[in-house]
Residue frames relative to the residue before (quaternion, step in Angstrom):
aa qw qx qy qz dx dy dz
X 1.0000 0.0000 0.0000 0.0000 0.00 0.00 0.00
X 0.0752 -0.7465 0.6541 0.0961 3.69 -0.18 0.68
X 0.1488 -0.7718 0.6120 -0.0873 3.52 -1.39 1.22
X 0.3890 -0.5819 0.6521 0.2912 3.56 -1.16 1.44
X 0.0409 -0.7785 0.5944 0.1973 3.78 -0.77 0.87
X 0.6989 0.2245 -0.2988 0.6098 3.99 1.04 0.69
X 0.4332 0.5600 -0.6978 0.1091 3.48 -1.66 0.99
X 0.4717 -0.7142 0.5009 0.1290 2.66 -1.34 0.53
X 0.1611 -0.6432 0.7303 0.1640 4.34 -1.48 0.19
X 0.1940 0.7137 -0.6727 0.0195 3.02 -1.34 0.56
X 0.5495 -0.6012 0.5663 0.1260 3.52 -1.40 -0.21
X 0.2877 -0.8243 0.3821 0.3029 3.62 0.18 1.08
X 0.4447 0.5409 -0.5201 0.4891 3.76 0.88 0.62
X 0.5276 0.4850 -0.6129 0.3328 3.87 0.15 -0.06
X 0.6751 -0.5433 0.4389 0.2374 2.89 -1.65 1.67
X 0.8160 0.3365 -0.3638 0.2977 3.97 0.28 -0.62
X 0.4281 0.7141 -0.4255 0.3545 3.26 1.41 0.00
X 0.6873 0.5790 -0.3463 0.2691 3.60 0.98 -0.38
X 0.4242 0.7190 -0.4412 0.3294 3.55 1.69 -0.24
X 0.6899 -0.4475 0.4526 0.3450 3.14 -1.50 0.51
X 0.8514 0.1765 -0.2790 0.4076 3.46 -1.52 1.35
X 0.5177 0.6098 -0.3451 0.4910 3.72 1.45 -0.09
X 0.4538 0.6989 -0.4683 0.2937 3.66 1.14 -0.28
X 0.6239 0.5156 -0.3715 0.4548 3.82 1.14 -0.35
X 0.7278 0.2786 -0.1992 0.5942 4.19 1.00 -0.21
X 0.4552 0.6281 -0.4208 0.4703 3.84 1.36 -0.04
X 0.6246 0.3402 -0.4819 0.5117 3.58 0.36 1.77
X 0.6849 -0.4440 0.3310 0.4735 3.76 -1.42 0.83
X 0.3598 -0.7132 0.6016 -0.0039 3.52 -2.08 0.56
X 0.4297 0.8448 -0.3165 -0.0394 2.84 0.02 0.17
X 0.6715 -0.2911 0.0773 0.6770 4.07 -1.01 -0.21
X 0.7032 0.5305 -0.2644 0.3926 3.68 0.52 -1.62
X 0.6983 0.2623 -0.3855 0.5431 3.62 0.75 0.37
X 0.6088 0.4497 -0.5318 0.3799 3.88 0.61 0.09
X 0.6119 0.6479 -0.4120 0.1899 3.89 0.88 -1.06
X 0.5575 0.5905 -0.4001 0.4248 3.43 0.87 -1.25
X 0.7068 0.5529 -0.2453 0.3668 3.78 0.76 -0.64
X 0.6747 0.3649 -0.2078 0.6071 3.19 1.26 -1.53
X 0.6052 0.5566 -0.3716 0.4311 4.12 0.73 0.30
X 0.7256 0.3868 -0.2568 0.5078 3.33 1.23 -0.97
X 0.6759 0.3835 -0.3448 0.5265 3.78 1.59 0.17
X 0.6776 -0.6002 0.3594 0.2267 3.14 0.66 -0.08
X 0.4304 0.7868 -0.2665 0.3531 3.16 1.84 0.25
X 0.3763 -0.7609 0.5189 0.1007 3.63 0.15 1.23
X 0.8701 -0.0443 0.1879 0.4535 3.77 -0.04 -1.34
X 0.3401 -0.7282 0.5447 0.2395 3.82 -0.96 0.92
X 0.1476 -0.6395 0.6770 0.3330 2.54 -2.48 -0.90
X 0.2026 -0.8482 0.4782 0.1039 3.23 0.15 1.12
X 0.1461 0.8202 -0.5439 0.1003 3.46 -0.58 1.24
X 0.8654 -0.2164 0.1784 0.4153 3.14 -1.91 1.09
X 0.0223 0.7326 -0.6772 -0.0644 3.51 -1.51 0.62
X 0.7483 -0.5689 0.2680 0.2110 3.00 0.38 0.97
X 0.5059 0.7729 -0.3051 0.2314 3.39 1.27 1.05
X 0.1786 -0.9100 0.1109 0.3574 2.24 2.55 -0.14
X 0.0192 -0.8869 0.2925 -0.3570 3.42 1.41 1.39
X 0.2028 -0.6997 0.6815 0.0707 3.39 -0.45 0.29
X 0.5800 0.4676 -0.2593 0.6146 3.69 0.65 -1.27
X 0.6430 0.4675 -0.4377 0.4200 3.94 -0.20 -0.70
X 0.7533 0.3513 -0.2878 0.4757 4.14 0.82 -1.03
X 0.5795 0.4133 -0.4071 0.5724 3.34 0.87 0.06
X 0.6991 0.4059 -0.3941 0.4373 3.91 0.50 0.32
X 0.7140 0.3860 -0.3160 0.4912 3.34 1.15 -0.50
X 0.4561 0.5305 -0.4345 0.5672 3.60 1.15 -0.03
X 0.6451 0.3900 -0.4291 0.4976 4.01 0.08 -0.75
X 0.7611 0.5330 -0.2621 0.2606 3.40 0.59 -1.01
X 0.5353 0.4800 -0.3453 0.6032 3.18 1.86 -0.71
X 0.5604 0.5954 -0.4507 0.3582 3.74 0.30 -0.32
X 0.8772 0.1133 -0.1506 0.4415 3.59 0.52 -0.55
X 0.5306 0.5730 -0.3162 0.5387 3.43 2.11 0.74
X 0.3715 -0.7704 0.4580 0.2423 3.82 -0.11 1.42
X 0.5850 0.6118 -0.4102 0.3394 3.62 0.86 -0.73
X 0.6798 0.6579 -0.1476 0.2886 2.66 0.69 -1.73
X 0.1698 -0.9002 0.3716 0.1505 4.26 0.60 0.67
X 0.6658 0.0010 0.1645 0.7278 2.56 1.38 -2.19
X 0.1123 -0.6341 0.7165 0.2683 3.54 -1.97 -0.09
X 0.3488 -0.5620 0.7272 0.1836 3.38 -1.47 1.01
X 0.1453 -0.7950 0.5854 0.0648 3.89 -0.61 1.24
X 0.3573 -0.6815 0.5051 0.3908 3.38 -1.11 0.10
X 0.0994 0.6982 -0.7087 0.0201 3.46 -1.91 0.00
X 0.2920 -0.7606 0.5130 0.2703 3.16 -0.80 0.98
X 0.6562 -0.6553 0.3243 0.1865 3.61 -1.00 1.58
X 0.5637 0.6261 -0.2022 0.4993 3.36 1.58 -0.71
X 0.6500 0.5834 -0.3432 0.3456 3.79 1.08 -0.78
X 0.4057 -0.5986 0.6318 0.2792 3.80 -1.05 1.37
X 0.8634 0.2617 -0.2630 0.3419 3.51 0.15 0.26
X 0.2431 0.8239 -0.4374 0.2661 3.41 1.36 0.97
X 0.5887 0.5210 -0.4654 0.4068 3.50 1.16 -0.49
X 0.5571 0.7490 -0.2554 0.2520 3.51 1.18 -1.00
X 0.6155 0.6789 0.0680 0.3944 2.20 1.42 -1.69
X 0.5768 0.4788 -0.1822 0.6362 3.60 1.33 -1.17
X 0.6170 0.5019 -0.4006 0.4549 3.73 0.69 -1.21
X 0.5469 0.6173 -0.2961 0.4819 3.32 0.40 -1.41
X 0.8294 0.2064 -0.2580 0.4505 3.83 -0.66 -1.29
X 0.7694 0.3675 -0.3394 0.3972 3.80 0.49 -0.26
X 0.5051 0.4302 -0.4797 0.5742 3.93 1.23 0.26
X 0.8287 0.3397 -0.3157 0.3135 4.10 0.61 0.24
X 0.6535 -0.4611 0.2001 0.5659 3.76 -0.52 0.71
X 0.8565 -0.1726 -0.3851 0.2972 2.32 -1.83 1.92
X 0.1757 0.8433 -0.5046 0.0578 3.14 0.94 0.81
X 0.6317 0.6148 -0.2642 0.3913 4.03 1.53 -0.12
X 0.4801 0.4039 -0.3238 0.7082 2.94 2.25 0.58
X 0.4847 0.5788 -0.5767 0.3122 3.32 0.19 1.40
X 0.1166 0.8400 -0.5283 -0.0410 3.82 0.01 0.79
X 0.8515 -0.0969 -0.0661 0.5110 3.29 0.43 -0.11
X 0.6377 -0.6044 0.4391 0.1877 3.01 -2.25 0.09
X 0.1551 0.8487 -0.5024 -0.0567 3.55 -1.14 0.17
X 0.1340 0.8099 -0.5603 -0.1101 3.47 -0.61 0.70
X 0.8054 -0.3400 0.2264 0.4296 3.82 -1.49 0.72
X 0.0541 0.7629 -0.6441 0.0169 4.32 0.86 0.30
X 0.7182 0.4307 -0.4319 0.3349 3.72 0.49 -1.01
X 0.5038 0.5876 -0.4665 0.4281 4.05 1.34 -0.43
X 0.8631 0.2106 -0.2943 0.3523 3.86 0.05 -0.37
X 0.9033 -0.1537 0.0993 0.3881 3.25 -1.75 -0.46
X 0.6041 -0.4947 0.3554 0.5139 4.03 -0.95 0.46
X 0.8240 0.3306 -0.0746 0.4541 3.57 0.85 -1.19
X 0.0954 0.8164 -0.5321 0.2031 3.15 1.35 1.24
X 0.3576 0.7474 -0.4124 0.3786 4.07 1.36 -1.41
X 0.8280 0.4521 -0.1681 0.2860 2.77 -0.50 -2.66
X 0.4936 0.6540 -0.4408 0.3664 4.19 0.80 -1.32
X 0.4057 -0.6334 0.5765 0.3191 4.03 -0.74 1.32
X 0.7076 0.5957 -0.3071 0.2241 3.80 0.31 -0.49
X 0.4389 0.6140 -0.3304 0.5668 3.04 2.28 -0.63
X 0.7414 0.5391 -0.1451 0.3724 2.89 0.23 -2.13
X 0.5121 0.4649 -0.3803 0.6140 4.02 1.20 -0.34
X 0.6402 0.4614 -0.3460 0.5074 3.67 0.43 -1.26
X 0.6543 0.5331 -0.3542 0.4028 3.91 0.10 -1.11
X 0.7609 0.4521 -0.2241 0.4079 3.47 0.94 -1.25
X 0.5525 0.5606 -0.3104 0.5330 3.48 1.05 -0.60
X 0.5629 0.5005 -0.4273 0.5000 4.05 0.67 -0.77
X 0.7045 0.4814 -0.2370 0.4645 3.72 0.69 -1.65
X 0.8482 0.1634 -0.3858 0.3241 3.24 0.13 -0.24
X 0.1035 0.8280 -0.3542 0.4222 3.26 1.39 0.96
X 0.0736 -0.6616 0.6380 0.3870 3.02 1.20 -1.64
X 0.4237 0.6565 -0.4944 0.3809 4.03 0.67 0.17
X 0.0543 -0.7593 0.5960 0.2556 4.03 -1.20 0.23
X 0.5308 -0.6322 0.5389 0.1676 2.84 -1.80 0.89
X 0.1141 -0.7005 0.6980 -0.0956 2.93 -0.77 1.62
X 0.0454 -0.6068 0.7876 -0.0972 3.12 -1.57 1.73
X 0.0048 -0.5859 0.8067 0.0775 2.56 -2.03 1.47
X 0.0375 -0.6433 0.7438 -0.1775 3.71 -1.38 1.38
X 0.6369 -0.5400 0.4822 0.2650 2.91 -2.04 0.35
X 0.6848 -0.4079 0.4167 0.4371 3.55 -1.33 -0.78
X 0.6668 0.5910 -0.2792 0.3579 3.11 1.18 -0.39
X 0.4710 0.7359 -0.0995 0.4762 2.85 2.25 -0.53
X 0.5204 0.7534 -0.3724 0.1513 2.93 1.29 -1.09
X 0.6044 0.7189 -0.1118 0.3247 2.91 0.64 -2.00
X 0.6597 0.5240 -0.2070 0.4973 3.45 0.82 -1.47
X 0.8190 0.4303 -0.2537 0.2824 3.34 0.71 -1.26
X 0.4062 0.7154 -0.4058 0.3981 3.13 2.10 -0.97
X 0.7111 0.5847 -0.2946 0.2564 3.29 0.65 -1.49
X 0.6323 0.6592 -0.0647 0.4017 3.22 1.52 -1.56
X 0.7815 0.2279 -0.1637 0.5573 3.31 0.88 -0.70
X 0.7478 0.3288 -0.4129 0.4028 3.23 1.05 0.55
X 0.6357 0.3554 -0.5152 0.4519 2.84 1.16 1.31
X 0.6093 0.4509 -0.3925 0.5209 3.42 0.83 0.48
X 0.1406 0.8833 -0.4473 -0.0064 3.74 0.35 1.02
X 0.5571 0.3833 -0.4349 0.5946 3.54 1.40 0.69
X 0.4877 0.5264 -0.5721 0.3971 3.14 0.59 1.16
X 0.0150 0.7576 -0.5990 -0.2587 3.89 -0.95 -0.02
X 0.3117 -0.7316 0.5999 0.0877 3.43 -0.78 1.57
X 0.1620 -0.6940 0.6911 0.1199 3.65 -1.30 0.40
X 0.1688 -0.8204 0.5355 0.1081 3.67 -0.52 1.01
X 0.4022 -0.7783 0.4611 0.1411 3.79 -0.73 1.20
X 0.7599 0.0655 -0.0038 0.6467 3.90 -0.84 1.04
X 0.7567 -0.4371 0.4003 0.2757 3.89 -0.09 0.63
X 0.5926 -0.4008 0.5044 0.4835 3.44 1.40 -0.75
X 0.3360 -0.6590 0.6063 0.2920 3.68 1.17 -0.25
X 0.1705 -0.8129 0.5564 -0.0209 3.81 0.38 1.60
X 0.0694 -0.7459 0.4983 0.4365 3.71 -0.38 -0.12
X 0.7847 -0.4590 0.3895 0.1482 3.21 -1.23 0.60
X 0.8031 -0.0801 -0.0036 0.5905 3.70 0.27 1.25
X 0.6036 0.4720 -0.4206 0.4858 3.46 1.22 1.20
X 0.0862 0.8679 -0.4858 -0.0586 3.46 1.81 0.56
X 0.9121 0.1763 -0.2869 0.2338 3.62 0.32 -0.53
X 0.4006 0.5999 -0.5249 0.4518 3.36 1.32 1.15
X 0.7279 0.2322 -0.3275 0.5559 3.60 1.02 -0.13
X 0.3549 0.6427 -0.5226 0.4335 3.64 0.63 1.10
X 0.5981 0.6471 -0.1469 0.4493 3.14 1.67 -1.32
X 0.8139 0.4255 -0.1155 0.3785 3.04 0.70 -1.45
X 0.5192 0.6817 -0.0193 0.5151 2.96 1.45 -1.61
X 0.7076 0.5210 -0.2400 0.4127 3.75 0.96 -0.74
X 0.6867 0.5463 -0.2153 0.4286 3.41 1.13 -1.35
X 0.6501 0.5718 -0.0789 0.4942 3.38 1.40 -0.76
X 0.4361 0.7118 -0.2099 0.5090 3.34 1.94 -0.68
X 0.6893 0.6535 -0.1700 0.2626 2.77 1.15 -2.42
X 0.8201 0.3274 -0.1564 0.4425 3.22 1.00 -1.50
X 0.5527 -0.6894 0.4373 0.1676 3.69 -1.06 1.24
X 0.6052 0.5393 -0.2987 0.5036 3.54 1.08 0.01
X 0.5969 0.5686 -0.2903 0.4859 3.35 1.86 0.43
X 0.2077 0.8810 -0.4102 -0.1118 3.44 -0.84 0.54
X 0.4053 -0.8346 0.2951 0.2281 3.75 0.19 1.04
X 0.1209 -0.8573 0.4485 0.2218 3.45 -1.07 -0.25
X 0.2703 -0.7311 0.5066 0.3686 3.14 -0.36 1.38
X 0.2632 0.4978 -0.7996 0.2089 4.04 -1.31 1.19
X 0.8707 0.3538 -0.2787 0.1978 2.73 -2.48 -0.32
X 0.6875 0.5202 -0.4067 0.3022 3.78 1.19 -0.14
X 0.4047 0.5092 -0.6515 0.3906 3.57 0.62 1.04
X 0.7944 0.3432 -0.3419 0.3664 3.63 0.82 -0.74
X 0.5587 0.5764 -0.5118 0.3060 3.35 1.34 0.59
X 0.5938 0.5737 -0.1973 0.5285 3.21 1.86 -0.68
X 0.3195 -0.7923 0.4459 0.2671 4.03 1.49 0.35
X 0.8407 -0.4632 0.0814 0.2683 3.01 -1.39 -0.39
X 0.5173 0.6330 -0.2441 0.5217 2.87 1.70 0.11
X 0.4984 0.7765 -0.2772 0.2682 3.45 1.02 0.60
X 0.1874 -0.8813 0.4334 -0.0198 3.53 -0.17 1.45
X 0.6957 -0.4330 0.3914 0.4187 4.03 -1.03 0.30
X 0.6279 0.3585 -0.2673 0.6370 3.58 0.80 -1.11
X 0.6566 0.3715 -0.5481 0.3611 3.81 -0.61 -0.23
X 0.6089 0.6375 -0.2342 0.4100 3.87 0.89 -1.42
X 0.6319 0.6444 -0.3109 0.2980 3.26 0.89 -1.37
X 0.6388 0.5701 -0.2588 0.4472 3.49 0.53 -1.03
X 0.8312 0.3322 -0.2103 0.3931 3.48 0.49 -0.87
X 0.2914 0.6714 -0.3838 0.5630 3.33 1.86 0.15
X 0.8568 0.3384 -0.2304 0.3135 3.05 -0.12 -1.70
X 0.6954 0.3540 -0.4457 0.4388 3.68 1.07 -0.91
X 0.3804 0.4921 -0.6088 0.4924 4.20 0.74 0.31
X 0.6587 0.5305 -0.3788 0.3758 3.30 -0.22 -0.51
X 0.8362 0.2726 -0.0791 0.4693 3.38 0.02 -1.54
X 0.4019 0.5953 -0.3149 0.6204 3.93 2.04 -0.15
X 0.9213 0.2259 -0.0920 0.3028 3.69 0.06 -1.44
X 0.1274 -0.7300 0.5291 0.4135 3.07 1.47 -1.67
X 0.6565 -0.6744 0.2906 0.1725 3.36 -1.19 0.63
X 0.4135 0.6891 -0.2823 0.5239 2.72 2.51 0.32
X 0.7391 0.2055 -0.1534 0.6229 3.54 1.52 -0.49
X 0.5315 0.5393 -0.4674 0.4562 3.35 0.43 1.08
X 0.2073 0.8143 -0.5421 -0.0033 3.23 -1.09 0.32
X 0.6127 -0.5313 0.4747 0.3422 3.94 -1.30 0.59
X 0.2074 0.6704 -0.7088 0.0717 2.86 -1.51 1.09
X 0.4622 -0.6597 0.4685 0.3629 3.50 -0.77 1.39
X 0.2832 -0.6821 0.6044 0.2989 3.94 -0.15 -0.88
X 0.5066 0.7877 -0.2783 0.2131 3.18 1.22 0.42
X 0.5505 0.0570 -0.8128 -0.1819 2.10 -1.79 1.31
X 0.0183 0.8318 -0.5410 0.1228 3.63 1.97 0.59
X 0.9613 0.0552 -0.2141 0.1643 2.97 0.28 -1.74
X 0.3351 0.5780 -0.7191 0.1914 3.66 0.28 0.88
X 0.2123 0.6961 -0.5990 0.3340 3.54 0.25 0.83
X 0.8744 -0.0507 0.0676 0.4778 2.96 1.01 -1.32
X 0.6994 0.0421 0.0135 0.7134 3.55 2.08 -0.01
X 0.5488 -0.6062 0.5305 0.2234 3.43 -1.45 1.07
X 0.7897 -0.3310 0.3243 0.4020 2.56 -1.83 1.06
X 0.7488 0.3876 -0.1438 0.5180 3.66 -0.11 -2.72
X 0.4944 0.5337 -0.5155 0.4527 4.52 0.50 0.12
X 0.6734 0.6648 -0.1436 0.2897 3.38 0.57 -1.46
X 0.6429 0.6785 0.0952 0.3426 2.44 1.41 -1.72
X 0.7455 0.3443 0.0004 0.5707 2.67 0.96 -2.28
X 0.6232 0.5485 -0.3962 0.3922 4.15 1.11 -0.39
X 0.5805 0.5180 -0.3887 0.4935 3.53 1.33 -0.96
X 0.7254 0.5425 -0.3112 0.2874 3.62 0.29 -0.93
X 0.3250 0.7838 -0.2875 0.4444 3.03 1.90 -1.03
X 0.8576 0.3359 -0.0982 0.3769 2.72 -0.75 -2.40
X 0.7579 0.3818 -0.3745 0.3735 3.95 0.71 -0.71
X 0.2465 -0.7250 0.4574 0.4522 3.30 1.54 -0.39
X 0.8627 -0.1670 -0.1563 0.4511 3.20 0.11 1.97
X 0.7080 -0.5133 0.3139 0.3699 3.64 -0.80 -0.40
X 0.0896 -0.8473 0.5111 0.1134 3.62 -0.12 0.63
X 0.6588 -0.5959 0.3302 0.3191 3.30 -0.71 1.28
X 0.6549 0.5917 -0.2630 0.3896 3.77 0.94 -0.94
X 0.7442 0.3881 -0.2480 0.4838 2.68 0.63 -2.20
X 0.8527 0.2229 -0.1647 0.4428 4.36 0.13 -1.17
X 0.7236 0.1212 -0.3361 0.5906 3.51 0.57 1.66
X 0.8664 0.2818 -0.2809 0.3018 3.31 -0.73 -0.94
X 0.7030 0.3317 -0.4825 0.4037 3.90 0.82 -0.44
X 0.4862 0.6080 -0.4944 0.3866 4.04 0.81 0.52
X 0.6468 0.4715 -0.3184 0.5079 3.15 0.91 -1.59
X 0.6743 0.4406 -0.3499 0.4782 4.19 0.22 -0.66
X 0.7196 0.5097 -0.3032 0.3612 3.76 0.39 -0.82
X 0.7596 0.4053 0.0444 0.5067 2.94 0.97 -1.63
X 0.4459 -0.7690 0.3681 0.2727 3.53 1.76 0.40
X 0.3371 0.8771 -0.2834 0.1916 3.81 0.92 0.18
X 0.2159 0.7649 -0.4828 0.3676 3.28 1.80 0.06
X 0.8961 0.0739 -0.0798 0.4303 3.26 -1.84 0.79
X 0.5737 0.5121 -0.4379 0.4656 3.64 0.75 0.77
């Protein structure tokens, strides 16, 4: 079964869609525009994560929606990690429709401070997701890194899924080798190769990409990696079947781990 383990739905009224250069994905999403895509690749089953609206009401829509949408495996909801009432909150999104397609968590980490992680209130919030049985999914910059090394090696009955590599920057291969390594280190981590055409803009080619594949690779192993389309981010800068067709490239084809099985094991997805 090969699985898109990151995309995304939204509505062209979300508030960040209005920044400059978004005018090309700054219109509604939806299932009936992702399928034609996940058919012409071969994609069997999603993950349907957070878009950044920062919503409570949004995970309780994409959970109804996975309920009566076969693709649709898991949703990575949002919540902001900081709330005294986040366990509640989890109770709440899994006692309502599709609430058994809840696997993990995410909130906006890459919007605040480098050492947003470290804050006891996160790190209370992190724990409460884990013992959820729920993973914590962090998407942050490079600057971030650091924070997270720290974070997941001190929360080791957590399992953390890292978004877009960390969001590498583009033609600094060995300053985010650096960063990117310490975080590698700890086995309770798993990454996803998405988002690195739109980290690499529009000018992005197989050989530029390659490199940062390979040190995920030789960093994670292909047991802790997995595909995710970023879509529909990236037709910013590359179709759905582009996306697609560079990752396969660079591994020379599709490895069973990376585009199915290390989602379907992380993300608990069996029999769905």
């Amino acid at each position: 079964m090969i699985v898109d383990a990151h995309h995304h739905l939204w509505t062209a009224d979300y508030p960040w869609l209005a920044a400059d250069g978004l005018g090309p994905i700054r219109r509604d999403y939806t299932m009936a525009d992702l399928r034609p895509h996940l058919a012409a690749s071969g994609v069997q089953r999603t993950v349907l994560v957070e878009a950044g609206l920062g919503q409570a009401a949004e995970t309780s829509r994409f959970l109804a929606l996975a309920a009566r949408t076969p693709e649709i495996a898991g949703v990575v909801g949002w919540a902001d990690l900081s709330d005294p009432d986040l366990r509640s909150m989890l109770a709440r999104h899994r006692s309502g429709p599709g609430g058994d397609r809840l696997v993990g968590i995410r909130d906006q980490v890459q919007a605040g401070p480098d050492d947003l992680l470290d804050q006891p209130g996160v790190r209370a919030g992190l724990a409460t997701v884990a013992e959820a049985g729920l993973v914590n999914e962090l998407v942050v910059r490079a600057g971030q890194l650091p924070s997270v090394a720290r974070t997941v090696a001190a929360m080791p009955e957590s399992t953390f899924v890292l978004d877009h590599l960390g969001k590498p920057p583009i033609g600094d291969l060995d300053g985010w080798r650096r960063l990117i390594a310490p975080v590698a280190a700890c086995p309770n981590v798993v990454a996803k190769l998405s988002g690195l055409v739109t980290e690499a803009g529009p000018g992005w080619t197989r050989a530029g990409l390659r490199p940062y594949v390979q040190i995920a690779l030789d960093l994670f192993g292909p047991d802790r990696l997995m595909f995710g389309s970023d879509w529909p981010v990236c037709e910013v800068v590359a179709s759905y079947g582009e996306v697609v067709a560079v990752l396969s490239g660079i591994l020379g084809g599709r490895p069973g781990n990376i585009f199915g099985a290390t989602a379907i094991r992380v993300y608990r997805l069996e029999n769905r």
